[in-house]
Wavefront OBJ file of the C-alpha trace (Angstrom):
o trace
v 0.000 0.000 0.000
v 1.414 3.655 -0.854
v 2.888 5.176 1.817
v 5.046 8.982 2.439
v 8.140 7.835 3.861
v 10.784 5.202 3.026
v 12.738 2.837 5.361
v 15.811 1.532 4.797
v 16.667 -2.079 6.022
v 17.808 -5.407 4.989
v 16.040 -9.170 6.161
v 16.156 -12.448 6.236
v 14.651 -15.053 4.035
v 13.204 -18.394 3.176
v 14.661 -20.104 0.105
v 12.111 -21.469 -2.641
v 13.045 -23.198 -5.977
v 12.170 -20.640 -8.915
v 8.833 -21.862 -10.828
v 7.633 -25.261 -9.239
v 4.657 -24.797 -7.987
v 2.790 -27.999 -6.628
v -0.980 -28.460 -6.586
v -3.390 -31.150 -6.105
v -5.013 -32.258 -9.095
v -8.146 -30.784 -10.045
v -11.526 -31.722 -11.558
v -13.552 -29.239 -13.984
v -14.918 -26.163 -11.963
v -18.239 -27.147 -10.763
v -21.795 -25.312 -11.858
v -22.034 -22.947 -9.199
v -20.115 -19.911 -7.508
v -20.403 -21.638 -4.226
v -18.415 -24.411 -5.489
v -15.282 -22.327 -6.715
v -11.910 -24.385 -6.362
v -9.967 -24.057 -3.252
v -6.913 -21.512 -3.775
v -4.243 -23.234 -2.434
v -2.625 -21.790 0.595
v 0.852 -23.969 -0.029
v 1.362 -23.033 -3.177
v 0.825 -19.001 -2.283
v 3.143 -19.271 0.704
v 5.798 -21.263 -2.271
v 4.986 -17.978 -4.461
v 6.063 -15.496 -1.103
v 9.053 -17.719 -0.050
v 10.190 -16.723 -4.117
v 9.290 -13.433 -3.535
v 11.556 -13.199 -0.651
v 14.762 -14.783 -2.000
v 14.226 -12.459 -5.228
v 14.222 -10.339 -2.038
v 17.254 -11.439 -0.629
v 19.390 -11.691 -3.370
v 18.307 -7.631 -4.624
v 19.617 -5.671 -1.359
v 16.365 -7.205 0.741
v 13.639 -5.118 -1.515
v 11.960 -5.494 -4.803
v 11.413 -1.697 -4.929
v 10.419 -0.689 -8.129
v 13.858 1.349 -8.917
v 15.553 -2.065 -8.439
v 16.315 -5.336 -9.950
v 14.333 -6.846 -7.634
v 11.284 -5.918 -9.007
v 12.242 -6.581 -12.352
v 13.119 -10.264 -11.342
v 9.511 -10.817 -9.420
v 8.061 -9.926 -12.786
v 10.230 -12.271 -14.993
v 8.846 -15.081 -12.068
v 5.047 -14.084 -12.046
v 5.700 -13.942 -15.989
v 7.134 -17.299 -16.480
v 4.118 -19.088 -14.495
v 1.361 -17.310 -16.105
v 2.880 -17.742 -19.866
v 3.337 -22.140 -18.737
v -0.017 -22.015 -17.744
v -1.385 -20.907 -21.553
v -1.657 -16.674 -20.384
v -1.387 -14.202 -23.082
v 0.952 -11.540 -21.047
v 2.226 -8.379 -22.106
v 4.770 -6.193 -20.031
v 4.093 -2.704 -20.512
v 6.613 -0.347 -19.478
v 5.975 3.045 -17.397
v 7.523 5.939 -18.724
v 6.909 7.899 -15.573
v 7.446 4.831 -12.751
v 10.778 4.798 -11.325
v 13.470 3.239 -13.411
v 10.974 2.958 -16.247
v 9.419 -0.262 -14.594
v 7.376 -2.245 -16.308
v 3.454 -3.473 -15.476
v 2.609 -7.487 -16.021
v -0.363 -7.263 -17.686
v -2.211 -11.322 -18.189
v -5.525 -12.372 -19.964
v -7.179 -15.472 -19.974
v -7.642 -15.959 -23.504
v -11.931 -16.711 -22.940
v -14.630 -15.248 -22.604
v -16.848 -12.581 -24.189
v -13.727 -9.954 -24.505
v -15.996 -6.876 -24.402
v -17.343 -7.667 -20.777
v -13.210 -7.927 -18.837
v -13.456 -8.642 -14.912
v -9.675 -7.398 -14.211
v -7.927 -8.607 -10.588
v -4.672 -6.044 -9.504
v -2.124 -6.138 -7.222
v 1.176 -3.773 -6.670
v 3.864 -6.058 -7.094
v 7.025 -3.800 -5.674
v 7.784 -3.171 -2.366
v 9.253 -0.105 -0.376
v 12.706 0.249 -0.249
v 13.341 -0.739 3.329
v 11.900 -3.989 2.855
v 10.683 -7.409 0.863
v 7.246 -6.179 1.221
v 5.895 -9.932 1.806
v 2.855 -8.702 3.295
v 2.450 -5.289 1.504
v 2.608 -6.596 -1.419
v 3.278 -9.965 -1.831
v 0.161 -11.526 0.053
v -1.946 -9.678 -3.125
v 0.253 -10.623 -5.591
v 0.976 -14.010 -4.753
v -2.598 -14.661 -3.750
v -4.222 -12.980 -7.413
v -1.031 -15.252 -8.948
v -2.253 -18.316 -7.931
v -6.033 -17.575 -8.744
v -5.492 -17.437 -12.289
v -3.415 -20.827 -12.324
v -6.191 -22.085 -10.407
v -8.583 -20.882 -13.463
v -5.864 -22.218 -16.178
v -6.124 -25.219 -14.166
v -9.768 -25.832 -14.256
v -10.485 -24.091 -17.020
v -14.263 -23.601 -16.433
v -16.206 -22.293 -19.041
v -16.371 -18.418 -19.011
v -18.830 -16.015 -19.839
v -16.625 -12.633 -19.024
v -12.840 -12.514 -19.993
v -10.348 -12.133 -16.787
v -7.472 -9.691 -16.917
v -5.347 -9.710 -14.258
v -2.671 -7.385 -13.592
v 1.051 -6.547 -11.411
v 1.512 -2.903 -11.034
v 4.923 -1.280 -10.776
v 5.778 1.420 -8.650
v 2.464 1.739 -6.544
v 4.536 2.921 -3.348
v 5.795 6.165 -5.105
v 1.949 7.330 -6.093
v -0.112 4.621 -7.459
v 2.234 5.361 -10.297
v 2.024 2.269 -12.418
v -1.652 1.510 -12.140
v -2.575 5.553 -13.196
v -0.219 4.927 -16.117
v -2.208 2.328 -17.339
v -5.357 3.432 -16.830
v -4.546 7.219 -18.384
v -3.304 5.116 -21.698
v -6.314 3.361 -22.040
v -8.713 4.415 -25.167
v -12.165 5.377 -24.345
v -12.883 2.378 -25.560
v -10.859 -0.268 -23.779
v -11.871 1.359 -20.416
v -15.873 0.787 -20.844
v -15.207 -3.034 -21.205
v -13.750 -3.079 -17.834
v -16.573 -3.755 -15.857
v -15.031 -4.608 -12.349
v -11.712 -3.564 -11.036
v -10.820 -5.759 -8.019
v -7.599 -4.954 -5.941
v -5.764 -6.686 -3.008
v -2.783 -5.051 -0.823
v -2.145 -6.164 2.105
v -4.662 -9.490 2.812
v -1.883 -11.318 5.403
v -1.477 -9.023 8.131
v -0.207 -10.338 11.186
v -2.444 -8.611 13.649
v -5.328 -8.864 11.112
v -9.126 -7.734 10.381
v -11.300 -8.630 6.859
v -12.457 -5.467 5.146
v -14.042 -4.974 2.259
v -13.778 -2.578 -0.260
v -17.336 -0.329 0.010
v -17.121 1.563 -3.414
v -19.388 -0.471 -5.196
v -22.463 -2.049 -2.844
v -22.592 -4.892 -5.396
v -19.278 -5.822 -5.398
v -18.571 -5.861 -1.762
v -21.887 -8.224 -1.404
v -20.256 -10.892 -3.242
v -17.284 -10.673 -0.830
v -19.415 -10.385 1.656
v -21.156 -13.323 0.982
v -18.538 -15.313 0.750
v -17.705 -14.222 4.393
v -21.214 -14.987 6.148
v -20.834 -18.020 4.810
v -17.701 -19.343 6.944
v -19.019 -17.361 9.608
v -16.390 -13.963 9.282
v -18.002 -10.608 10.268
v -16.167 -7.659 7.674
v -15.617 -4.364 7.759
v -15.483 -1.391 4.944
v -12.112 -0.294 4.267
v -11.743 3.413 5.136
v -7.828 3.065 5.867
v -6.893 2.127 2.052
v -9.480 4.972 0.904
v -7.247 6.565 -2.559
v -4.262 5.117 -1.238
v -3.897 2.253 -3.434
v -4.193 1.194 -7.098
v -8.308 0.916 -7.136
v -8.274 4.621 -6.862
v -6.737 4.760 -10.766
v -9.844 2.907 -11.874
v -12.325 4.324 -9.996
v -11.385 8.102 -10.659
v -12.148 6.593 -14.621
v -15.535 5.578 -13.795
v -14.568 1.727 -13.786
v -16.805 0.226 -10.141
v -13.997 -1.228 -7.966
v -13.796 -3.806 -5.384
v -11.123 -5.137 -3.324
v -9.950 -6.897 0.222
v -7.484 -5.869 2.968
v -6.238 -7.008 6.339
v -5.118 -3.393 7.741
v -1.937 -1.452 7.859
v -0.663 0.970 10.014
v -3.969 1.602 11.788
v -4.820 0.414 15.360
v -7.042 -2.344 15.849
v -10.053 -1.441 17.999
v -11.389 -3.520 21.024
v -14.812 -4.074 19.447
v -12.416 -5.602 16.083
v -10.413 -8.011 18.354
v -13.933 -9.157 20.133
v -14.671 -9.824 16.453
v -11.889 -10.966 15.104
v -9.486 -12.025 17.297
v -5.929 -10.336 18.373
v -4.221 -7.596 20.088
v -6.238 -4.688 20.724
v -4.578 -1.165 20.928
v -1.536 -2.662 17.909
v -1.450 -2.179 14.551
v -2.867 -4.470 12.127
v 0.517 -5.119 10.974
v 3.161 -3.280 12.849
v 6.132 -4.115 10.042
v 3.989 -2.390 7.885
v 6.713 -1.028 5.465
v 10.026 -2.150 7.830
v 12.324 -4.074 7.125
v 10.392 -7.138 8.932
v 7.555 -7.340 6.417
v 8.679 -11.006 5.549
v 7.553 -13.920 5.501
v 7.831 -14.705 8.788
v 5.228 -11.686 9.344
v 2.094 -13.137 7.678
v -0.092 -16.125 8.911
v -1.662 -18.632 7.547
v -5.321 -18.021 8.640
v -5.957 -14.072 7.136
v -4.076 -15.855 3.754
v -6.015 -18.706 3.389
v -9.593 -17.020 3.889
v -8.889 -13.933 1.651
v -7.496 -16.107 -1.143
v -10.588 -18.403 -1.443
v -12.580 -15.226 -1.320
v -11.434 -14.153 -4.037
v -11.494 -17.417 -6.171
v -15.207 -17.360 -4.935
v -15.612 -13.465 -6.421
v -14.239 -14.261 -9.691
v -16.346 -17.373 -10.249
v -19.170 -15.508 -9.471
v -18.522 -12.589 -11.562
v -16.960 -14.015 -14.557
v -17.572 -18.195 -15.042
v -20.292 -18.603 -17.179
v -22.755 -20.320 -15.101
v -22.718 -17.853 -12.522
v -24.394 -15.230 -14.555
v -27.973 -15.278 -12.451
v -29.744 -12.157 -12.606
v -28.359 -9.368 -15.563
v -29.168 -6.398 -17.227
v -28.140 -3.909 -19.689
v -28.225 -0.131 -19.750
v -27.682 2.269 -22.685
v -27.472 6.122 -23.565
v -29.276 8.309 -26.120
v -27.400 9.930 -27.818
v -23.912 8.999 -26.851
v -22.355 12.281 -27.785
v -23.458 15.682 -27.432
v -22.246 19.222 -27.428
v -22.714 22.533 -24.770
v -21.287 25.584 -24.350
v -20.233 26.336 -20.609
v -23.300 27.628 -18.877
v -25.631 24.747 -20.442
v -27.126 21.690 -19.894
v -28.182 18.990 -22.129
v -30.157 15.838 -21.355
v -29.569 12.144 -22.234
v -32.122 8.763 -21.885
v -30.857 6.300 -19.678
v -32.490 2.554 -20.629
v -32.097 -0.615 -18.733
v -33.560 -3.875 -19.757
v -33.762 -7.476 -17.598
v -31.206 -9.871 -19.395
v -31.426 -12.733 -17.259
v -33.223 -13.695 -14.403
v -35.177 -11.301 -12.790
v -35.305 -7.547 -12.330
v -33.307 -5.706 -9.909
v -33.253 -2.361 -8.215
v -30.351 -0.001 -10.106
v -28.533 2.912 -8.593
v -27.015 5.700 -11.197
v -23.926 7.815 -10.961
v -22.015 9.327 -13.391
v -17.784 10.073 -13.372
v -15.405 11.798 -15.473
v -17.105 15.143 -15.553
v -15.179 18.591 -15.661
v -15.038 20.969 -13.219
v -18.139 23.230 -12.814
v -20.167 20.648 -14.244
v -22.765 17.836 -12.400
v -24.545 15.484 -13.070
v -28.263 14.267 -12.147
v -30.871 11.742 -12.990
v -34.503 11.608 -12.583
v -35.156 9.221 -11.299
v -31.814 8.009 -9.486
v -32.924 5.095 -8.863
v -34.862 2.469 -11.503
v -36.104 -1.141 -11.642
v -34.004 -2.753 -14.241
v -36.487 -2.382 -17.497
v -36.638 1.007 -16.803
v -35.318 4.054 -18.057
v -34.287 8.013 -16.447
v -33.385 11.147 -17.294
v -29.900 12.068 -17.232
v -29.044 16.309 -16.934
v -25.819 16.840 -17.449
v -25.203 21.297 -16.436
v -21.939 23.103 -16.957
v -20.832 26.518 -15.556
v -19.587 29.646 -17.147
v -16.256 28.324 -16.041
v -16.124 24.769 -16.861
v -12.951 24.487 -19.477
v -13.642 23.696 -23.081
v -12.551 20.641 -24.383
v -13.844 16.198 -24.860
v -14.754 14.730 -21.918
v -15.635 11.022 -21.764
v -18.286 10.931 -19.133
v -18.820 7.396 -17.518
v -22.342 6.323 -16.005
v -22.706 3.815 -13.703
v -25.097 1.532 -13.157
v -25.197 -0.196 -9.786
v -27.531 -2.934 -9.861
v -28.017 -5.103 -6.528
v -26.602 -8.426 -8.401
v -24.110 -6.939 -10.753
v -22.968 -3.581 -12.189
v -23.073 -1.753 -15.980
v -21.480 1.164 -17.029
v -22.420 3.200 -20.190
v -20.241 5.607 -22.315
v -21.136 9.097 -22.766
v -18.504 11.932 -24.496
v -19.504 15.245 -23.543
v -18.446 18.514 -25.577
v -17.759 21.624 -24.243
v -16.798 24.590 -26.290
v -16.850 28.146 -27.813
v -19.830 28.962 -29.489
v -19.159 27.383 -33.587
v -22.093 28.645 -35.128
v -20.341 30.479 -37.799
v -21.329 30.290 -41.603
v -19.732 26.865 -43.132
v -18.996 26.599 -46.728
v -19.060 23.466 -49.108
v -16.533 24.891 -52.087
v -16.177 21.601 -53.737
v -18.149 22.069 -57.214
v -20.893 19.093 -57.705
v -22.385 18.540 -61.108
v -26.135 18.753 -61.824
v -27.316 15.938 -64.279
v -29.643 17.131 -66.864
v -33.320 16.118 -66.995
v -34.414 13.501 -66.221
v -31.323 12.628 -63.720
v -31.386 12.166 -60.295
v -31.073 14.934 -57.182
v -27.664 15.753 -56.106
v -26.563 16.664 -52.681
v -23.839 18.940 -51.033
v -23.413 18.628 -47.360
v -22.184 21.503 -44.642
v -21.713 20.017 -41.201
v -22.248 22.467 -38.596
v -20.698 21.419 -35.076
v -20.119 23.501 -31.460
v -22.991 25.185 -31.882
v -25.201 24.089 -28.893
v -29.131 25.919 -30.081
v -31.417 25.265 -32.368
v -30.888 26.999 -36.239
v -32.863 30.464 -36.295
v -35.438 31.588 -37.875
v -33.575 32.915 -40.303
v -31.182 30.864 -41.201
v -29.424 31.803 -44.592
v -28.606 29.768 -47.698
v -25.833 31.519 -50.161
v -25.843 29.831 -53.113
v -23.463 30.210 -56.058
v -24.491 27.733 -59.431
v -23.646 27.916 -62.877
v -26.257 26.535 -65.571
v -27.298 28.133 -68.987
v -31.274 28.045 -67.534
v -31.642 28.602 -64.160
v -35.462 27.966 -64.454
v -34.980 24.032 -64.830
v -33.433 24.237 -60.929
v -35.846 23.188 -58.034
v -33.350 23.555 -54.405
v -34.233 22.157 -51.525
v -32.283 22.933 -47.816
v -32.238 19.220 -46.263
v -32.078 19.716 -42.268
v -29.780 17.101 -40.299
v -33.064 15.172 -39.773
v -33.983 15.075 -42.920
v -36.834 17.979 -42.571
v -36.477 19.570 -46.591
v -37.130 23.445 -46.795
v -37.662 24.348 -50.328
v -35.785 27.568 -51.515
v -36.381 27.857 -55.000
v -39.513 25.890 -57.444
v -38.921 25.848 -61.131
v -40.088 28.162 -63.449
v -39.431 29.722 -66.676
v -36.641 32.648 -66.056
v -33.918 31.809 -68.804
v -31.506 33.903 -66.819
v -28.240 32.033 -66.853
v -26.377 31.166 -63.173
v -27.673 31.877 -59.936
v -26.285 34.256 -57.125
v -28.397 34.323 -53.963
v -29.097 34.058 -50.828
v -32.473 33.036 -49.243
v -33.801 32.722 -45.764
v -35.128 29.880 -43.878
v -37.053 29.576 -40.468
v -35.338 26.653 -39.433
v -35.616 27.176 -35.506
v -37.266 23.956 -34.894
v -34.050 22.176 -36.258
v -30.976 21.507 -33.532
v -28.294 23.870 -35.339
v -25.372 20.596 -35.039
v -25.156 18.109 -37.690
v -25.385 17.795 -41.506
v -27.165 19.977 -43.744
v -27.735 19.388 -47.056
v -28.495 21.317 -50.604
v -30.561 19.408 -52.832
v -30.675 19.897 -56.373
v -32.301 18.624 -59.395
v -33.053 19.717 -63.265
v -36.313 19.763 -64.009
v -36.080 20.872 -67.855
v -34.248 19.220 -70.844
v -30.827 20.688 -72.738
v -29.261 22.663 -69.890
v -26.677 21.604 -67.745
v -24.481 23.483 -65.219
v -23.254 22.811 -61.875
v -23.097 23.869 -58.183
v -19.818 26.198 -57.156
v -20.243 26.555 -53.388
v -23.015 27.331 -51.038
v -22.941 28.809 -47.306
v -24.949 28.178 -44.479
v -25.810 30.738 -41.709
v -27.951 28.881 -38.720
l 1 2 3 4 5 6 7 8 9 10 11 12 13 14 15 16 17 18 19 20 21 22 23 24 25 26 27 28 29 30 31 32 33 34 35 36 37 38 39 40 41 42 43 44 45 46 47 48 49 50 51 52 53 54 55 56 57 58 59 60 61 62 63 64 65 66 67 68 69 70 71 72 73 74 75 76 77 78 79 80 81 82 83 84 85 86 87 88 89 90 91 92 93 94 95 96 97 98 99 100 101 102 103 104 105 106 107 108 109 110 111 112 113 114 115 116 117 118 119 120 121 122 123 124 125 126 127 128 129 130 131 132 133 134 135 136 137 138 139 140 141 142 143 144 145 146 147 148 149 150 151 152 153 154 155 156 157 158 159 160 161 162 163 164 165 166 167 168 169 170 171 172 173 174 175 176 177 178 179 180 181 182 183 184 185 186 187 188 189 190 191 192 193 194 195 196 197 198 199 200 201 202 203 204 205 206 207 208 209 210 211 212 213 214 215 216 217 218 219 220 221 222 223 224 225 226 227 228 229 230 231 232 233 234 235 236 237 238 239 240 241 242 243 244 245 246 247 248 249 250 251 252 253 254 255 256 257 258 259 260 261 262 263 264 265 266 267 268 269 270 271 272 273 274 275 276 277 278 279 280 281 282 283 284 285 286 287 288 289 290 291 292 293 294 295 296 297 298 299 300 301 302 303 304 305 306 307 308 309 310 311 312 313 314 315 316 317 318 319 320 321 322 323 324 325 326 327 328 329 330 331 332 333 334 335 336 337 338 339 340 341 342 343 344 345 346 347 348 349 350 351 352 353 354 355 356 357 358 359 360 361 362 363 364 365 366 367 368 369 370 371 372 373 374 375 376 377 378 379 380 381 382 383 384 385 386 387 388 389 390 391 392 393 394 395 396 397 398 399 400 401 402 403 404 405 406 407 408 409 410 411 412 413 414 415 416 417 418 419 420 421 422 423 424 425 426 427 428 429 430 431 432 433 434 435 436 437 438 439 440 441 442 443 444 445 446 447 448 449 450 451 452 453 454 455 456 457 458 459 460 461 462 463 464 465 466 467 468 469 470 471 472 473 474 475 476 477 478 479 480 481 482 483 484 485 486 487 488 489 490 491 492 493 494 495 496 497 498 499 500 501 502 503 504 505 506 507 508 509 510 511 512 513 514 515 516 517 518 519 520 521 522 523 524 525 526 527 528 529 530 531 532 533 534
């Protein structure tokens, strides 16, 4: 877990042969969450005892400016790519020493709906960081050789993910996300992160972001008979605060840090009141001889049971969907705009939905009427800005929190100067003769957040040798057609003009179009440029 200061130390260590990794032998997953496979405890505590020569051998710390680091990658690496992982390292241009994120996908699953697991794999500098981070690391590690293992069948693809350089600023993690298209980061539809789940003098919290999410962990815990607790002491201070400042619902488990356990937590849990959670928290005696087995054990199996129920395909229960309409839209600062929000039942039955939205600029909010729906039902989302909100793209995230499972929804909002200047097609466009088909030219107008007036201008410049064989129409970007000039019989070569259109039932954005058409045989001519003034 980030943390201000830095320690300097050196430890001692438990020596572990580099890859093997023993596990009973395992059957297909079964139907149900319930029946997710043991994580196994021995083969996590084989993954730490690595951890801690790597460790040993790198100064005693696999800080992210070291080569320790870089050689607990290489092992987490090696496993994952055995076990039939697609892994990419992606290197951090602003973590120290240019470290490199471990980024592994389970090559299944519907790849537009990803259920990503994270944990910071370096460690301060005055220690191994065994507990903060190895326990997450190790733990998410052997979770996804568990699922290469049995190999269930998924319906959601699983990302999982080793951050470099948390410890300086959640540096590694906010690199990723920041580098993400628009795109990429709406098929993310959990984040779940783990720092810190062996402390010595421990406590089971539960990450509170998302109600959703921590019910799954939650029931997980009710059912071996462990009371939790939300987790206000890792509150922005470790990688789920990347993801969630992008919109993406989070999730997560912890055992405590620095903070002092509580009387009423060691009635309910067990150990020292009035001591840390885990007083080696960043010292040089975070090692392996600082975490037990019992915090390590039940954390690890919750999360096996978490990403069973979120991802394996015959977990899927009760689902929904939620959309936006439009997607896009454009304001200048001072106004608002409004967007439908529509949920439909999926899969089993309907469920109450909570709605948020993220990613907004400053001076702008965000509401929805109603705030809460049924799933199958639909709201209102207003979306204001200020007179000082900046200009620019903003990709707005909305959130649906559903009491089973969680949606999000992509929304780009526009904020700008006012663009309702004249635009001008130049490019010259023939005009068949009698009896050919109508012609189009298109102006796009865009920025300008009204409706056109009511007199909008048309400036049109066409050459033909009988300008009485024209009929023009002005197409609106909905397809509304306002005639500006009939045929008739004036032989008058070319035409020069401008005419004026109420158009102030039309939304001033989008494409416009000039129509043309010859009416009358023999003369031909062609469109030079038009203007349009909404």
């Amino acid at each position: 877990m980030k943390w201000k200061s830095k320690i300097g130390a050196g430890v001692t260590a438990l020596a572990a042969v580099l890859g093997v990794v023993t596990a009973p032998a395992a059957t297909a997953a079964p139907a149900t969450a319930l029946a997710a496979p043991d994580i196994s405890l021995a083969n996590i505590k084989t993954h730490l005892n690595q951890l801690q020569t790597i460790a040993n051998n790198n100064g005693g710390t696999r800080s992210a400016r070291g080569g320790g680091y870089a050689a607990s990658v290489s092992y987490v690496e090696n496993l994952l790519k055995n076990a039939g992982f697609t892994t990419t390292r992606q290197t951090c241009t602003s973590c120290l020493g240019q470290s490199q994120n471990l980024i592994a996908e389970w090559p299944q699953g519907d790849a537009s709906q990803v259920i990503m697991l994270g944990a910071h794999l370096d460690s301060v500098s005055a220690g191994p960081g065994i507990n903060d981070n190895g326990s997450g690391s190790a733990s998410i590690l052997e979770t996804a050789l568990t699922l290469a293992r049995t190999n269930p069948a998924m319906a959601k693809r699983v990302r999982f993910a080793w951050w470099a350089d948390e410890e300086s600023g959640l540096v590694g993690s906010k690199y990723y996300v920041n580098n993400l298209p628009s795109s990429e980061r709406t098929k993310i539809k959990t984040y779940l992160n783990f720092d810190m789940i062996g402390s010595k003098n421990w406590g089971y919290f539960v990450y509170d972001d998302v109600a959703s999410v921590k019910a799954i962990f939650d029931e997980y815990f009710s059912s071996i008979g462990i009371q939790t607790e939300g987790d206000s002491e890792g509150d922005g201070r470790s990688d789920h605060a990347s993801f969630k400042s992008a919109g993406i619902p989070v999730g997560g488990l912890a055992t405590g840090a620095g903070d002092i356990k509580s009387s009423a937590q060691a009635q309910k849990w067990g150990g020292t009141a009035g001591a840390a959670f885990d007083n080696c928290y960043h010292r040089a005696c975070d090692t392996t001889a600082n975490i037990p087995d019992t915090p390590l054990e039940k954390n690890s199996d919750a999360i096996g049971y978490a990403l069973w129920k979120l991802a394996v395909a015959t977990t899927q229960g009760n689902d929904f969907s939620v959309s936006l309409n439009p997607t896009a839209g454009t304001v200048q600062p001072g106004q608002s705009l409004q967007v439908a929000v529509s949920t439909a039942t999926t899969s089993g039955s309907a469920q109450s939905i909570s709605l948020s939205a993220s990613g907004l600029p400053a001076g702008a909010t965000a509401s929805f009427s109603p705030a809460t729906v049924q799933s199958g039902g639909s709201s209102t989302l207003t979306i204001t800005t200020s007179s000082s909100t900046p200009t620019g793209s903003f990709p707005v995230t909305v959130t649906a929190d559903g009491a089973s499972v969680d949606h999000t929804a992509s929304f780009t909002l526009g904020v700008g100067t006012s663009s309702c200047a004249p635009v001008t097609n130049g490019t010259r466009l023939d005009i068949p003769d009698y009896p050919g088909a109508a012609v189009n030219s298109t102006a796009t107008v865009g920025g300008c957040a009204r409706n056109a007036s009511g007199t909008t201008k048309v400036e049109v410049h066409i050459t033909h040798t009988y300008r009485g064989d024209l009929v023009i129409d002005l197409v609106a970007p909905d397809g509304t057609a306002y005639r500006l000039k009939n045929s008739s019989s004036d032989s008058t070569p070319n035409l020069d003009t401008t005419y004026t259109v109420n158009a102030s039932s039309e939304a001033a954005n989008g494409a416009w179009q000039l129509r043309l058409r010859d009416v009358g045989p023999a003369d031909t001519g062609y469109l030079s440029s038009w203007t349009l003034t909404v």
